[in-house]
C-alpha positions as CSV (number, residue, x, y, z in Angstrom):
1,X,160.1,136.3,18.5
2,X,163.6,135.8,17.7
3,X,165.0,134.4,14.1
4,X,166.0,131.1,15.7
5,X,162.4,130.4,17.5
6,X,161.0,131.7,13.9
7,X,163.0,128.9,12.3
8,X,162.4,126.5,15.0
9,X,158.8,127.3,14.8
10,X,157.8,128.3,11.4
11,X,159.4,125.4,9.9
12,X,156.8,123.1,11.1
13,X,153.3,122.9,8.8
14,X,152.3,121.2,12.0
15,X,152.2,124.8,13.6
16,X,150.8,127.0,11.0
17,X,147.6,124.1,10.9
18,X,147.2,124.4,14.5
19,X,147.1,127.9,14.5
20,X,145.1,128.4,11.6
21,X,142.5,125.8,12.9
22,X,142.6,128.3,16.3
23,X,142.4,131.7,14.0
24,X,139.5,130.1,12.0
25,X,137.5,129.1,15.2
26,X,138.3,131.8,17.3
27,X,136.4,134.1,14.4
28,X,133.0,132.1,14.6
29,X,133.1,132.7,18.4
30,X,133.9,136.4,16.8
31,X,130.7,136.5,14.5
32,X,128.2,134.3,16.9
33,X,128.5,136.2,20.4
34,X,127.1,140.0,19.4
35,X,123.9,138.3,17.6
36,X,124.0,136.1,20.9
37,X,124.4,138.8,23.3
38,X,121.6,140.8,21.1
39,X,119.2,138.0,21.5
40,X,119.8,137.9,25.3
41,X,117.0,139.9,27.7
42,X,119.3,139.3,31.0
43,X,121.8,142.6,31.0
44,X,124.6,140.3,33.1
45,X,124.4,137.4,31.1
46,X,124.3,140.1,28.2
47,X,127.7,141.8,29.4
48,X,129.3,138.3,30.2
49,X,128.4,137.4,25.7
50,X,130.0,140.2,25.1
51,X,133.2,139.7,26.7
52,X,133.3,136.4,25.0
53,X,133.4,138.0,21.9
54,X,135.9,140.8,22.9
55,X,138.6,138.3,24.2
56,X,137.7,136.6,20.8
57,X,139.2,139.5,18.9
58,X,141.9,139.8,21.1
59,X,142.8,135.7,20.6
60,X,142.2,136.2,16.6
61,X,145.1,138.7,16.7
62,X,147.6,137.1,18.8
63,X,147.0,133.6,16.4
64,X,147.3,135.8,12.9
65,X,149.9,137.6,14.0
66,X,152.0,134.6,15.5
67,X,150.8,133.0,11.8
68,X,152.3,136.3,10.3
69,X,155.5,135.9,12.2
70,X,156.0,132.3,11.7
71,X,156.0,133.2,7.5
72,X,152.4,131.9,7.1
73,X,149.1,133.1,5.9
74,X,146.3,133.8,8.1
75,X,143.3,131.5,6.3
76,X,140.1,133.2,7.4
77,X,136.8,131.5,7.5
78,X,133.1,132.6,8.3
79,X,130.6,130.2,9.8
80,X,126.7,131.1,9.2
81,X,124.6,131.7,12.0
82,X,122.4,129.2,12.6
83,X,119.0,129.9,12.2
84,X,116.1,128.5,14.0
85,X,118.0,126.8,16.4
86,X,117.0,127.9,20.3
87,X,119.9,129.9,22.0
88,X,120.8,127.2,24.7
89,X,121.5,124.9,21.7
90,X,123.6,127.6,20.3
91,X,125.6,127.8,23.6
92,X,126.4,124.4,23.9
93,X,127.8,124.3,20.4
94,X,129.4,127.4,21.8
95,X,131.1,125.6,25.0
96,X,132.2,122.5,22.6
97,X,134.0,125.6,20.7
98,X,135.7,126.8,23.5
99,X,136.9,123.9,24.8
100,X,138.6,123.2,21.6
101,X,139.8,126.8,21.7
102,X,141.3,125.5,24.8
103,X,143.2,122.3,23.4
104,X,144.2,124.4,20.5
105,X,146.1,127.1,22.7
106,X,147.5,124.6,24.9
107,X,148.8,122.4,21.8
108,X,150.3,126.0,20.3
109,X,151.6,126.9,24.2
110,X,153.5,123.4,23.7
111,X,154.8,123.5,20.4
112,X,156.1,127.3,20.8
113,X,159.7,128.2,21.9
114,X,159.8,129.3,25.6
115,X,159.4,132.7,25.5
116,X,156.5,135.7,24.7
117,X,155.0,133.4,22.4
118,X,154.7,130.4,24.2
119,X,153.3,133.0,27.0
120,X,150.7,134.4,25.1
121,X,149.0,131.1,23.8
122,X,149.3,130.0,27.4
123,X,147.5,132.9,28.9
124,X,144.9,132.3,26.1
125,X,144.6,129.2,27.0
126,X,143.7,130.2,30.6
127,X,141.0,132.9,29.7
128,X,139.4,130.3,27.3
129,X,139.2,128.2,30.7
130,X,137.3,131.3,32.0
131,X,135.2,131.8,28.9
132,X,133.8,127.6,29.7
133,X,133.0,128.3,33.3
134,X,131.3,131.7,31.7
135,X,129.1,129.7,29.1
136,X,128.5,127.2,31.6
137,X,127.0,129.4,34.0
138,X,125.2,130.9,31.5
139,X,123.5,127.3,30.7
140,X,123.2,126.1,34.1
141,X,121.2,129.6,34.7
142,X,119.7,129.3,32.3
143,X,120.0,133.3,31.1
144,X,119.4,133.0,27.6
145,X,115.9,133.8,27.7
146,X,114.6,136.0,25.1
């Protein structure tokens, strides 16, 4: 990112609270899908959690990084599992969590400077529109059995 995008950008609180709302969700997706994937018999539907949470990772870097760029601070933030809720419960909070994944890319796609940046949230924002259709199938197949 170039100094004038950084000022362009990283002037706007607007920004950093977007991004930080994507960083802090993208790292509950982070911490839920190995103790999903772990609770899964189905080796597929297994594989699939598991992705989830590796392209997780992967988004969590590109947001506190961008955050670091910008001049801001990454704010972290841990969710607690849930307990005693059923997995399909747990995977449709899941799905409402990706979809906001997805508005939050696409509103940091938007308010980025064309270039890498802008890019990057853009192509996050596509792979969270594979990561619904993934959690989706997983529901409609119901492959969560334990």
């Amino acid at each position: 990112m170039d100094t004038k995008d950084k000022k362009i950008w990283g002037n706007s609180p607007k920004a950093l609270n977007l991004l930080n709302q994507a960083l802090q969700l993208e790292y509950s997706l982070i911490f839920y899908y190995p103790r999903l994937a772990s609770a899964i018999e189905d080796k597929e539907a297994r594989n699939l959690v598991l992705k989830l949470g590796s392209d997780s990772i992967k988004h969590a870097d590109v947001v506190a990084s961008a955050i670091q760029e910008l001049g801001g601070t990454p704010l972290w933030s841990f969710e607690p599992f849930p307990e005693g809720i059923d997995l399909i419960k747990i995977f449709q909070v899941q799905l409402e969590k990706e979809k906001l994944a997805l508005q939050l890319h696409l509103k940091n796609a938007g308010l980025a400077p064309a270039g890498s940046l802008r890019n990057r949230f853009e192509n996050m924002a596509k792979e969270e529109e594979s990561h619904i259709q993934i959690v989706k199938n997983i529901l409609s197949n119901q492959r969560v059995a334990l």
